[in-house]
VODODREN-28043 format. One record per residue: x negated, y negated, z negated of N, C-alpha, C, O in turn; residue number from 1; residue in three letters. Coordinates in steps of 0.02 Angstrom, whole numbers, plus 50000, padded with zeros to 5 digits. Last residue first. Example, Ala and Ser with C-alpha at 12.3 -4.5 7.8 and 13.67 -1.06 7.14 Angstrom:
    n.px    n.py    n.pz   ca.px   ca.py   ca.pz    c.px    c.py    c.pz    o.px    o.py    o.pz   baza   vexgu
   49358   50112   49646   49316   50053   49643   49355   49998   49606   49330   49943   49598      2     SER
   49340   50284   49610   49385   50225   49610   49340   50165   49610   49288   50166   49577      1     ALA
This chain:
    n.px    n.py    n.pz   ca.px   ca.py   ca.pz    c.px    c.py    c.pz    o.px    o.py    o.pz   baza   vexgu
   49282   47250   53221   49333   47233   53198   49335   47182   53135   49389   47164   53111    278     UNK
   49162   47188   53353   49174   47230   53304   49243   47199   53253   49254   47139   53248    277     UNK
   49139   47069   53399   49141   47117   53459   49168   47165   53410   49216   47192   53438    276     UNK
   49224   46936   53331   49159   46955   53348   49160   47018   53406   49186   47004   53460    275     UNK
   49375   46924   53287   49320   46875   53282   49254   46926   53304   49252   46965   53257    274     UNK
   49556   46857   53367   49473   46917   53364   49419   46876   53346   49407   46820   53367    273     UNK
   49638   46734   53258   49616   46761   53304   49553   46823   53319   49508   46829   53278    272     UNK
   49780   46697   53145   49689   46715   53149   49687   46752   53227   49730   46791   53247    271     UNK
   49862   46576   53131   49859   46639   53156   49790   46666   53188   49761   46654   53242    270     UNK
   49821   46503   53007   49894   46530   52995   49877   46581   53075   49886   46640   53060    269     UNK
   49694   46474   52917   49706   46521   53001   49779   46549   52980   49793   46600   52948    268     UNK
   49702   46339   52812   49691   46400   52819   49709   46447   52900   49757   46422   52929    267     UNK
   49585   46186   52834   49666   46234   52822   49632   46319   52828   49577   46346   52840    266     UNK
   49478   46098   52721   49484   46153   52778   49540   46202   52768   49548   46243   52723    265     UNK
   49477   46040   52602   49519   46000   52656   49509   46058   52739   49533   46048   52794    264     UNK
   49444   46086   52481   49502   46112   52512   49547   46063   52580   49605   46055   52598    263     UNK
   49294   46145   52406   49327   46098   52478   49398   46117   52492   49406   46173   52517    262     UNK
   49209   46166   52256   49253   46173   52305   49275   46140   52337   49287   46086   52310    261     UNK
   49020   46181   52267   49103   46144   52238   49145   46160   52302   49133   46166   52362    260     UNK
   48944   46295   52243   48963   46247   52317   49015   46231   52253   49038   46266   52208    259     UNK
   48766   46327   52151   48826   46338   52170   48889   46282   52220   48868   46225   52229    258     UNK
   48612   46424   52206   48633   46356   52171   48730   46367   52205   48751   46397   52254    257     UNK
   48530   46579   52151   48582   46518   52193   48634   46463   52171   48681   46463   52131    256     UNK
   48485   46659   52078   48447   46608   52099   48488   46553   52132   48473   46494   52135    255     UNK
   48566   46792   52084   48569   46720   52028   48516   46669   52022   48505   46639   51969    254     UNK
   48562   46839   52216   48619   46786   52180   48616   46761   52126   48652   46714   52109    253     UNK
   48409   46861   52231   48456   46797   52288   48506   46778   52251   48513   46718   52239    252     UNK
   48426   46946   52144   48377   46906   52126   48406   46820   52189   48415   46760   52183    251     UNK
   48502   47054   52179   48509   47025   52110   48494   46948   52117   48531   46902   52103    250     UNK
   48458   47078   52309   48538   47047   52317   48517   47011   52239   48515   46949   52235    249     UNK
   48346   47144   52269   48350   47069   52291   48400   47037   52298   48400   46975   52297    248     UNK
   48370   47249   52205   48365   47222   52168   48343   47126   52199   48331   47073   52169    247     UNK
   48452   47332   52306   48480   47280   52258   48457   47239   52208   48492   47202   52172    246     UNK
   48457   47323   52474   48380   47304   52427   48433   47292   52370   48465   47240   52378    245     UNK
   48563   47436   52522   48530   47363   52538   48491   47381   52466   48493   47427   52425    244     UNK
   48601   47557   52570   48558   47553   52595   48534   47462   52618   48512   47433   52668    243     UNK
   48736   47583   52488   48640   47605   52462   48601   47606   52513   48560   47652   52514    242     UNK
   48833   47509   52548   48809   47485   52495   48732   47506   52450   48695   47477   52410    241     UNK
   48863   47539   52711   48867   47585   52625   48817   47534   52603   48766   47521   52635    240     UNK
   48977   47520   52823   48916   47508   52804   48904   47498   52731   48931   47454   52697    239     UNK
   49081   47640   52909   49062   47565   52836   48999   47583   52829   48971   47638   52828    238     UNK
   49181   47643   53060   49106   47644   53034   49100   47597   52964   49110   47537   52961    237     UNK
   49309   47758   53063   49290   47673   53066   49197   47677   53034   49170   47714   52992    236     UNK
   49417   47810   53175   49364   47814   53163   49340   47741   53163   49339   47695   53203    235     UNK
   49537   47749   53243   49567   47816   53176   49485   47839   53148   49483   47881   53103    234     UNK
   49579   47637   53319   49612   47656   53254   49590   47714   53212   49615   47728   53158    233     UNK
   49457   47557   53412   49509   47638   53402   49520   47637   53349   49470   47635   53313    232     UNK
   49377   47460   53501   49410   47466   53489   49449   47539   53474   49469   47574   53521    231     UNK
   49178   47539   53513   49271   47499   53558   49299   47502   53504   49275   47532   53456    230     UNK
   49028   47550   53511   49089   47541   53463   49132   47506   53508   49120   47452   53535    229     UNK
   48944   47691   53548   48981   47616   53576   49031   47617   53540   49072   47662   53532    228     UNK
   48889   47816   53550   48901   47774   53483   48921   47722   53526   48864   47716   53549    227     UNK
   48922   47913   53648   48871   47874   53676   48874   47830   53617   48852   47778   53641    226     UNK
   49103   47902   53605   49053   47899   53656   48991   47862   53673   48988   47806   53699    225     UNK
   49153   47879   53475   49115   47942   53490   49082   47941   53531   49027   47969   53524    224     UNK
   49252   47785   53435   49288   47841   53517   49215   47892   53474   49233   47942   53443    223     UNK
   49212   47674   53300   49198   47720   53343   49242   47765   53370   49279   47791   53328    222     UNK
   49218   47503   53215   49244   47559   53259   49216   47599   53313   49197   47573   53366    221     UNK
   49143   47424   53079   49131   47445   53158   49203   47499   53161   49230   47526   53112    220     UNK
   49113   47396   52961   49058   47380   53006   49087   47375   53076   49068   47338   53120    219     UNK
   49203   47376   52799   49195   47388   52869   49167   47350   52919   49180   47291   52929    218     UNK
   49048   47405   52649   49107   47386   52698   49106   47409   52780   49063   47435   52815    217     UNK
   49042   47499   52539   49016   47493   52571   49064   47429   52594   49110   47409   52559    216     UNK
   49093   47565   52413   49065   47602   52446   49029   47578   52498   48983   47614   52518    215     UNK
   49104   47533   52255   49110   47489   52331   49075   47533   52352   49025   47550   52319    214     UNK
   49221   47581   52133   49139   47607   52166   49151   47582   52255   49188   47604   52299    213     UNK
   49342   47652   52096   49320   47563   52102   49261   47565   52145   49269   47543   52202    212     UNK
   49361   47769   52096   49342   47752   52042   49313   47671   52050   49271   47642   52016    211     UNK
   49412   47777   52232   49461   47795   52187   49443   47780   52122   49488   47774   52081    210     UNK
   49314   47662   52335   49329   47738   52329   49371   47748   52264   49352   47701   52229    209     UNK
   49313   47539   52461   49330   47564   52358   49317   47634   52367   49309   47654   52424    208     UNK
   49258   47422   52545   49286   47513   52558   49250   47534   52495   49191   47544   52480    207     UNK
   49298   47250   52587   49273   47322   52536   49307   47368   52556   49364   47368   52579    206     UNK
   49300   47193   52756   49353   47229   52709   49312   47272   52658   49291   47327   52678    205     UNK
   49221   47163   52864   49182   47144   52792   49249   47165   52742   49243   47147   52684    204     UNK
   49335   47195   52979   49264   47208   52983   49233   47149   52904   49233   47088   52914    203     UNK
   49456   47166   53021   49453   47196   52940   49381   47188   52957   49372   47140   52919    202     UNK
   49469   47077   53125   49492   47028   53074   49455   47076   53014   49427   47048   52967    201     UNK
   49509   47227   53230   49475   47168   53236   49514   47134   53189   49575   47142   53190    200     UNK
   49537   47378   53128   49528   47342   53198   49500   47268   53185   49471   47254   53133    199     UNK
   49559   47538   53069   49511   47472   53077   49533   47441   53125   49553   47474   53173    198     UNK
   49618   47700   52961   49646   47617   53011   49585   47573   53007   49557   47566   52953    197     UNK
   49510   47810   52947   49561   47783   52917   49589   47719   52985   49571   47711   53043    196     UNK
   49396   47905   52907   49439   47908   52957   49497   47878   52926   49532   47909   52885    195     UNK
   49223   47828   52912   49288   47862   52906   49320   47881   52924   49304   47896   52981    194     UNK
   49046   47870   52898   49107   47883   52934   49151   47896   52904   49154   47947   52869    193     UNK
   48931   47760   52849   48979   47813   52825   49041   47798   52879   49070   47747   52895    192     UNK
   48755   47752   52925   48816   47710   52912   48859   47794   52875   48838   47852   52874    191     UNK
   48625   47823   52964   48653   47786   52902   48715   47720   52901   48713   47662   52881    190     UNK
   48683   47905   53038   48649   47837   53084   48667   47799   53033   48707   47752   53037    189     UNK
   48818   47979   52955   48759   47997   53001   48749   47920   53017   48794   47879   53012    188     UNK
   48949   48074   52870   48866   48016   52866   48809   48026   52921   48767   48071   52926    187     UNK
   49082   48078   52873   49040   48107   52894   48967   48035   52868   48958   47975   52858    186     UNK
   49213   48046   52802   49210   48108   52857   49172   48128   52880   49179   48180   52912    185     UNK
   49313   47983   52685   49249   48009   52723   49243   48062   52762   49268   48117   52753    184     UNK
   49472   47932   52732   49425   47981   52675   49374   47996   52721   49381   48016   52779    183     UNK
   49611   47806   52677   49564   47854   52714   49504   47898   52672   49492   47901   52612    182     UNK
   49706   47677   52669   49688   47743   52645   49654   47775   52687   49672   47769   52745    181     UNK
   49745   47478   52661   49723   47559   52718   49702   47622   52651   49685   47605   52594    180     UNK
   49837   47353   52657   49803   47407   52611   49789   47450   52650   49838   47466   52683    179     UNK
   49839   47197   52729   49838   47250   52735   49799   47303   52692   49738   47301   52690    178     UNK
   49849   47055   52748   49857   47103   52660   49877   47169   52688   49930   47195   52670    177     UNK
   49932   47027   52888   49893   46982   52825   49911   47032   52762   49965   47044   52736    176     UNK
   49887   47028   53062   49920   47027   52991   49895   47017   52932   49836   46999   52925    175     UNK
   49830   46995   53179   49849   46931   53123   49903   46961   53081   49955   46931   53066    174     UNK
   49682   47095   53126   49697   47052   53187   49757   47011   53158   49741   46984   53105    173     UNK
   49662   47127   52968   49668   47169   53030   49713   47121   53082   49774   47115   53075    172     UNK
   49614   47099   52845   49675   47050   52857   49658   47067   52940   49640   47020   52975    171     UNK
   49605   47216   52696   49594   47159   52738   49650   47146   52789   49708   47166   52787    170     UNK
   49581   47337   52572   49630   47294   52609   49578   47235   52632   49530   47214   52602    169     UNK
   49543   47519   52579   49509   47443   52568   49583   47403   52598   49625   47429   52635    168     UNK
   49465   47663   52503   49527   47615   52535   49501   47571   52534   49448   47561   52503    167     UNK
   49449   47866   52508   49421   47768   52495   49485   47741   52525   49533   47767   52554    166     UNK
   49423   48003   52450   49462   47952   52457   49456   47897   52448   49455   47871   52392    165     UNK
   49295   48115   52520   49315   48065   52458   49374   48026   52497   49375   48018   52558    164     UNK
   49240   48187   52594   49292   48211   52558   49318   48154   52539   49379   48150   52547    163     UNK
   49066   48153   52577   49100   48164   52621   49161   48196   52587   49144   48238   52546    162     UNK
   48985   48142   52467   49030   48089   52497   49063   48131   52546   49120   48127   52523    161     UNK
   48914   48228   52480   48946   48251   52405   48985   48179   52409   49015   48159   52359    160     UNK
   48788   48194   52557   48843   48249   52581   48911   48247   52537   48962   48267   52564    159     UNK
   48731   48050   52510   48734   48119   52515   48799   48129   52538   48848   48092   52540    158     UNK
   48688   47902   52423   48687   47915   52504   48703   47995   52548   48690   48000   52608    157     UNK
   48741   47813   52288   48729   47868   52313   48744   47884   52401   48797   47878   52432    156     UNK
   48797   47696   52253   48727   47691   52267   48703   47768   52303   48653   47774   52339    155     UNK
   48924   47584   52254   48913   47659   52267   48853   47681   52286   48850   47688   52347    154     UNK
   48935   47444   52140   48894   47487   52210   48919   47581   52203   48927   47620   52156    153     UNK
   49034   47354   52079   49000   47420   52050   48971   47455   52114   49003   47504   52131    152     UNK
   49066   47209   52026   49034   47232   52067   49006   47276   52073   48945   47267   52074    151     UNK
   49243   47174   51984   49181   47190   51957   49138   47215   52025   49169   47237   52073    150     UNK
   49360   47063   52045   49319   47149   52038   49244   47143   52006   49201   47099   52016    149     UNK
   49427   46925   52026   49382   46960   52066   49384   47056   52025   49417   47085   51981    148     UNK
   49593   46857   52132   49555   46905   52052   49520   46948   52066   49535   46998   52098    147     UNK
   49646   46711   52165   49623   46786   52188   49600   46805   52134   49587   46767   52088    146     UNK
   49671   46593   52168   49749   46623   52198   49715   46683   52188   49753   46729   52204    145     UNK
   49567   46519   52135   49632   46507   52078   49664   46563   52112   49698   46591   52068    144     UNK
   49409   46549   52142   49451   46564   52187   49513   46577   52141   49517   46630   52110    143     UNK
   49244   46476   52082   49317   46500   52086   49374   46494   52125   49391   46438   52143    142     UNK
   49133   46443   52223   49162   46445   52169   49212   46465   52139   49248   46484   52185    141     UNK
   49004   46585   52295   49076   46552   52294   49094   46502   52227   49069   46521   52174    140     UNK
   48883   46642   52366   48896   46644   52335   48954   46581   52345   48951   46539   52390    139     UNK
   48890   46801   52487   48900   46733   52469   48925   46732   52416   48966   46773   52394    138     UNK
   48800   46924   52593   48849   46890   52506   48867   46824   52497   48817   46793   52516    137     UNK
   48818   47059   52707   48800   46982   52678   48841   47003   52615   48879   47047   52594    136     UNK
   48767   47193   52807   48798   47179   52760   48784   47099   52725   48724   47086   52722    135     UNK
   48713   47282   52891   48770   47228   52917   48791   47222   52865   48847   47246   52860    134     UNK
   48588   47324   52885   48645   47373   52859   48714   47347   52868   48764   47380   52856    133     UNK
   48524   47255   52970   48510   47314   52997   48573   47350   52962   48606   47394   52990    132     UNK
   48571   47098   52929   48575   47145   52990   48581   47213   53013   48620   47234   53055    131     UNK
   48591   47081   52774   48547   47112   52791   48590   47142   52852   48630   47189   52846    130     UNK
   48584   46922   52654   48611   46926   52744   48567   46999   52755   48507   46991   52748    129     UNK
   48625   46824   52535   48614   46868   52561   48611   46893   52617   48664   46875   52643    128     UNK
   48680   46696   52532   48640   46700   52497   48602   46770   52530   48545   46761   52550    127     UNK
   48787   46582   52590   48766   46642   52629   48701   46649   52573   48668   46597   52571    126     UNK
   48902   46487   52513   48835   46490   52527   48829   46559   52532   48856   46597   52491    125     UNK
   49081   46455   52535   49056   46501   52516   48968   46476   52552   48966   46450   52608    124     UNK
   49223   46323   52481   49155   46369   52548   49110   46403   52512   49098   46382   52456    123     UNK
   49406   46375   52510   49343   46374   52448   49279   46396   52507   49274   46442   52548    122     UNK
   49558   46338   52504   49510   46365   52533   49460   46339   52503   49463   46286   52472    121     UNK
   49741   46388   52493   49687   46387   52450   49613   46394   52494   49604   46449   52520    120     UNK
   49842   46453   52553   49834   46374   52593   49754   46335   52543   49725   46281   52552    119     UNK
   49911   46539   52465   49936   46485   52476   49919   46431   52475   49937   46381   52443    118     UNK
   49742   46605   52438   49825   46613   52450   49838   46563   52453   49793   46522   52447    117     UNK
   49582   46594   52505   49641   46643   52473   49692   46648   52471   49714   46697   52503    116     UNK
   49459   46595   52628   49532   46584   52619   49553   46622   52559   49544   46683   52560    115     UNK
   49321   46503   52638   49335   46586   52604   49418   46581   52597   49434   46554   52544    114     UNK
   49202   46469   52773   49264   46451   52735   49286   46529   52706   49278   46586   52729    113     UNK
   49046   46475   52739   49063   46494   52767   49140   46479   52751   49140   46475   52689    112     UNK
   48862   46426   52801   48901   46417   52747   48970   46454   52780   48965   46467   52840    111     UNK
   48764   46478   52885   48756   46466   52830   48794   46456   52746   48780   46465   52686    110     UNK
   48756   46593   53043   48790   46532   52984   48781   46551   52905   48786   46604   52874    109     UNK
   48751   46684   53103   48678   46648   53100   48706   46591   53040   48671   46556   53002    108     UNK
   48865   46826   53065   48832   46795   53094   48760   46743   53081   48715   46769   53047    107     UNK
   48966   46854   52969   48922   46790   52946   48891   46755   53011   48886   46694   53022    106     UNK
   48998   46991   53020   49065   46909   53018   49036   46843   53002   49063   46789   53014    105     UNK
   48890   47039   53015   48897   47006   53093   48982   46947   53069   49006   46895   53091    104     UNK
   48869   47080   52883   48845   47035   52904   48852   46984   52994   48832   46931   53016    103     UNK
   49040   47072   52794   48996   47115   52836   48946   47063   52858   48966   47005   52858    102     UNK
   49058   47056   52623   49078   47047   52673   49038   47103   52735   49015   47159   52722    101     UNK
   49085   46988   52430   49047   47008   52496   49085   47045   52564   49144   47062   52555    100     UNK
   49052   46819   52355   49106   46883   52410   49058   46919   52460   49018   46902   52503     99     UNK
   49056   46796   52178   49034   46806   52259   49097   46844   52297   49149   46875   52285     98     UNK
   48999   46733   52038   49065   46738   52071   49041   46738   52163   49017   46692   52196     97     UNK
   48878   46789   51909   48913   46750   51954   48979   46769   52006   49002   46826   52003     96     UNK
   48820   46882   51857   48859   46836   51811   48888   46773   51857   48914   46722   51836     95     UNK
   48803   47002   51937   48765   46966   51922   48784   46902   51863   48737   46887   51827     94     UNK
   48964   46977   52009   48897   47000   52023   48854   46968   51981   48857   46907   51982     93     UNK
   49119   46967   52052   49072   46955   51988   49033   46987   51996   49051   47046   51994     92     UNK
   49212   46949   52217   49195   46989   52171   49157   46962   52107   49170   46902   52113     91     UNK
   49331   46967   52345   49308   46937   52299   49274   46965   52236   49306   47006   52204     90     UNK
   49273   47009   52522   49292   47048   52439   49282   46985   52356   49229   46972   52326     89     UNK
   49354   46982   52647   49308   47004   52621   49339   46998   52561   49397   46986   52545     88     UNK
   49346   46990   52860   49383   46976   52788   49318   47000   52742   49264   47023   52760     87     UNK
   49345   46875   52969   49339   46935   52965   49355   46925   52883   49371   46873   52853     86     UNK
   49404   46754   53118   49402   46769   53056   49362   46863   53038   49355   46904   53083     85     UNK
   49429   46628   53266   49407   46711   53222   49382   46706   53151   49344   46662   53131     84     UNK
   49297   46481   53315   49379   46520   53307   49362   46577   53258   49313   46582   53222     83     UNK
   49180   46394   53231   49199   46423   53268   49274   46468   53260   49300   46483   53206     82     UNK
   49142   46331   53105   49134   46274   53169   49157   46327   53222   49153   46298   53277     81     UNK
   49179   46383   52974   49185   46321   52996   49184   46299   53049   49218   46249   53060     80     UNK
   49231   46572   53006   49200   46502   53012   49186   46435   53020   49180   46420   53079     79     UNK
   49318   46661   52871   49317   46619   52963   49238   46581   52947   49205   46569   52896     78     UNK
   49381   46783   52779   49296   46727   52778   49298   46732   52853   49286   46781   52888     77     UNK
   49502   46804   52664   49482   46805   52711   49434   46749   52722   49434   46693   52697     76     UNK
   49506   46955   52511   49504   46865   52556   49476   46879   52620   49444   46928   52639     75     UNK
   49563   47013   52392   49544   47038   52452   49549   46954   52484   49591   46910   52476     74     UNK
   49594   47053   52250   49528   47019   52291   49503   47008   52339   49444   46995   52348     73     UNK
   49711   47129   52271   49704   47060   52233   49652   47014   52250   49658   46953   52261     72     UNK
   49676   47235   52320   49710   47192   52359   49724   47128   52324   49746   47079   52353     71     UNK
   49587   47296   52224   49564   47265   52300   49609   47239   52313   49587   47184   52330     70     UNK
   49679   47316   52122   49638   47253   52111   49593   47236   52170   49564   47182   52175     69     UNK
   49752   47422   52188   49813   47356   52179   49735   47292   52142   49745   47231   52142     68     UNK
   49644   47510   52211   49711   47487   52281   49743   47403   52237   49751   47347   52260     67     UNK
   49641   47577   52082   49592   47529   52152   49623   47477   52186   49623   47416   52184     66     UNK
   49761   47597   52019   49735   47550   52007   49685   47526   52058   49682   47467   52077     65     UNK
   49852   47633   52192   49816   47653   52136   49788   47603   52098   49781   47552   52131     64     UNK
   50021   47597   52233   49981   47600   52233   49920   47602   52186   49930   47571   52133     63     UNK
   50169   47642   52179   50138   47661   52245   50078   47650   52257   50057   47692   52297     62     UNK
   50184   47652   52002   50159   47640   52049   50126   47645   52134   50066   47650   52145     61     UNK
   50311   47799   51955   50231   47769   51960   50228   47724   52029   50251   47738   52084     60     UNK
   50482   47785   51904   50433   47815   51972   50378   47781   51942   50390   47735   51903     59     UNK
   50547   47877   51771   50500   47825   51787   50459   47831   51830   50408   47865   51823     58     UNK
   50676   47982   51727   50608   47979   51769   50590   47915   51785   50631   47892   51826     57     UNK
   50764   48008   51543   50761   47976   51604   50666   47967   51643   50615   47953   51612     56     UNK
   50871   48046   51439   50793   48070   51474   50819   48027   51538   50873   48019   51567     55     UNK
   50922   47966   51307   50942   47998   51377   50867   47983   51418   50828   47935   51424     54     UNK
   51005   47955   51165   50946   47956   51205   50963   47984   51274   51011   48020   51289     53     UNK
   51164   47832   51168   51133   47877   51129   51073   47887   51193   51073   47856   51246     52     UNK
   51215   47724   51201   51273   47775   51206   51228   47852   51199   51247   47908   51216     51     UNK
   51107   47620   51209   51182   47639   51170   51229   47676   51163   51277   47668   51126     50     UNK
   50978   47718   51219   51038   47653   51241   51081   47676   51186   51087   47721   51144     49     UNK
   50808   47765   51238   50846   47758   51177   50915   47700   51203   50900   47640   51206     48     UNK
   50736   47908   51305   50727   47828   51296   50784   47801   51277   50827   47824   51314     47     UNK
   50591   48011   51351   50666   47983   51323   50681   47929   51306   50634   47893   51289     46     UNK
   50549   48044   51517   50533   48006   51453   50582   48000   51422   50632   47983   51455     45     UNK
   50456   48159   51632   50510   48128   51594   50499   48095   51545   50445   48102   51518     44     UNK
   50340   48085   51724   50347   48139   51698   50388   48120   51639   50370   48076   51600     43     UNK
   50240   48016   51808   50301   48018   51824   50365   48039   51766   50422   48014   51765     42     UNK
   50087   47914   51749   50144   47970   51761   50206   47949   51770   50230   47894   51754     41     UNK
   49993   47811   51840   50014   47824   51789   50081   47885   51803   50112   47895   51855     40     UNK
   49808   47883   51843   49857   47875   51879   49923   47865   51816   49920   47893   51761     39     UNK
   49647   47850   51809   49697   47882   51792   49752   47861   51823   49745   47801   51837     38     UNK
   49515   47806   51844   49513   47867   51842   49612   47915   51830   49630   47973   51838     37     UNK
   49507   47676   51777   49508   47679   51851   49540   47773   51878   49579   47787   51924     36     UNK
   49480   47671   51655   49570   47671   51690   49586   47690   51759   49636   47707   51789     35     UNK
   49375   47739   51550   49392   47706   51611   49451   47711   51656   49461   47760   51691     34     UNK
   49356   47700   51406   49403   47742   51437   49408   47718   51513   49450   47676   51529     33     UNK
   49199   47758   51304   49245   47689   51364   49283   47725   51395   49263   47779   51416     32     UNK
   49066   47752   51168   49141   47809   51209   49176   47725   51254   49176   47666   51238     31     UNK
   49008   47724   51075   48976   47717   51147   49042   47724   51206   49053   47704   51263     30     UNK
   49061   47803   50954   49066   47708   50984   49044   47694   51032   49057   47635   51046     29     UNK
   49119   47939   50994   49073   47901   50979   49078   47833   50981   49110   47811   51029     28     UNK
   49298   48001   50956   49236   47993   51019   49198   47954   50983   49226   47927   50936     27     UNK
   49324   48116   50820   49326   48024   50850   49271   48042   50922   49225   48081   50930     26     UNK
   49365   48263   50872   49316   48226   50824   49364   48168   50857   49412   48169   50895     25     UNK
   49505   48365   50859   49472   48337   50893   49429   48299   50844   49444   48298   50785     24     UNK
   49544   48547   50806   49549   48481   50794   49502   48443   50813   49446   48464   50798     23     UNK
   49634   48648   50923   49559   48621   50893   49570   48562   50873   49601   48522   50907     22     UNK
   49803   48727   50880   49745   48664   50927   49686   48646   50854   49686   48638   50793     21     UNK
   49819   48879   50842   49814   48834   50827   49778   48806   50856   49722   48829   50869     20     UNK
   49808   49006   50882   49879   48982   50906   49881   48920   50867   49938   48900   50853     19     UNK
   49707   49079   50820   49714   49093   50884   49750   49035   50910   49726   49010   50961     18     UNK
   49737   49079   50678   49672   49018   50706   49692   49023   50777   49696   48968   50803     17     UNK
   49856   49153   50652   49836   49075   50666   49807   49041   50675   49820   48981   50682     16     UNK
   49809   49281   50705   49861   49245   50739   49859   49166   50727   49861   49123   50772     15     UNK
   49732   49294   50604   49681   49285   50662   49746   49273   50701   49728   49241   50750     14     UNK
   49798   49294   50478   49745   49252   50502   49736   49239   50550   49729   49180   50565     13     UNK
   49900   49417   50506   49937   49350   50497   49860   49283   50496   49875   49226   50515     12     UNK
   49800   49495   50491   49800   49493   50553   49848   49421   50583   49846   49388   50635     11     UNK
   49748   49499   50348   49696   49488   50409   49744   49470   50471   49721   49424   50505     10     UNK
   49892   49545   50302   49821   49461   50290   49784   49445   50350   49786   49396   50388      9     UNK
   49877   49660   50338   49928   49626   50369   49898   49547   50356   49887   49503   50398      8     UNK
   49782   49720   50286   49768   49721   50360   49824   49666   50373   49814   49627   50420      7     UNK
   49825   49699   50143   49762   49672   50159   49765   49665   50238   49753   49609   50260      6     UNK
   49945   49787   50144   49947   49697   50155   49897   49690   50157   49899   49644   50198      5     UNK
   49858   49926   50167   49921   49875   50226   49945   49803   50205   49964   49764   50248      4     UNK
   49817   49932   50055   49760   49920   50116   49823   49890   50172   49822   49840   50208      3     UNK
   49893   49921   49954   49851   49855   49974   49820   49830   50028   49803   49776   50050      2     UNK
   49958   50060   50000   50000   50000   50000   49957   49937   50000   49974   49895   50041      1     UNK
């Protein structure tokens, strides 16, 4: 008779450590929840009226936290003395306030108009400029209608990109606040291949990837043939973010002296093609 409640002890034990949750520590003080990473749920909720609780579904956001603070930052950069526009990224670099962009929307120019919202325009100093990766910076003063991003590079150049879900919004020939989705598709002629929507106006559009992480921007459109970039919707060339100098981007942007703002330059109520590339 003891030895059977003794076994029965034992076994009423090992049922409850089994079928009991681990109790969690504190995360460390180092510990950061990054939001970027989380989507919000769908998933029933109860919720309290007058005529007593009643479960009810809460749709989530259509778009991701990425998605909804690129399109907050998303601006458009013309040029003072010539037609056409291309777009770009409002951002905090360095402890300063920039945009970055593609380098052929900069072109040989120095300074540059930065549109934000309603008719808001701010000039931007070309601080940065690298051709070979087509990528520029400018530095800006505050932009009232836009909300920058943090400036987090995607520094990694590998295979272990390819898959990924990126996005970017820009201002694609004369529409305006366009969000795109797409996903890597290939790396070659150190640029990153997507496959998403491009055309003429998005070329300096940030390309986010799902954890904020600038992947780059849009460079180009590729058919495939012979690499000649034409015009085509569904292959876009970005020019990745680990193949500029960063510790000179650092050193160019907080060396740079800053532009007061101008708002006597209107804004491109209908933007026109700007360069050979989108």
């Amino acid at each position: 008779m003891r030895r059977w409640i003794k076994n029965f002890i034992i076994i009423a034990s090992l049922l409850s450590v089994s079928c009991t949750s681990p109790v969690l520590s504190s995360p460390p003080e180092s510990f950061s929840l990054n939001l970027d990473l989380f989507e919000f749920s769908a998933d029933p909720v109860e919720v309290t009226t007058a005529l007593g609780a009643v479960v009810e579904v809460r749709d989530p956001p259509n778009l991701s936290i990425t998605e909804r603070r690129s399109r907050r930052a998303a601006v458009k950069v013309r040029s003072l003395l010539a037609p056409g526009h291309g777009s770009g990224t409002y951002m905090v670099a360095y402890d300063r306030r920039v945009v970055v962009t593609a380098a052929h929307v900069i072109r040989s120019e120095s300074v540059m108009a930065i549109d934000g919202r309603d008719g808001e325009t701010v000039v931007g100093k070309v601080v940065f400029r690298d051709l070979d990766a087509d990528i520029a910076v400018l530095v800006v003063p505050e932009i009232k209608t836009r909300t920058a991003v943090r400036y987090r590079p995607q520094k990694s150049y590998t295979e272990q990109l390819v898959g990924t879900n990126v996005t970017y919004t820009g201002f694609p020939s004369h529409h305006d606040l366009l969000t795109i989705r797409g996903y890597v598709s290939a790396l070659e002629h150190e640029m990153v291949v997507v496959n998403m929507f491009g055309w003429f106006g998005s070329s300096g559009s940030g390309v986010f990837d799902q954890r904020g992480r600038l992947v780059g921007v849009v460079s180009g459109i590729d058919v495939g043939n012979i690499g000649i970039r034409i015009p085509l919707d569904s292959i876009v060339w970005v020019a990745p973010m680990s193949q500029i100098d960063q510790e000179l981007l650092r050193i160019r942007i907080k060396s740079a002296d800053l532009i007061d703002t101008i708002n006597a330059f209107p804004g491109a109520a209908a933007p026109r093609r700007g360069g050979a590339n989108p």
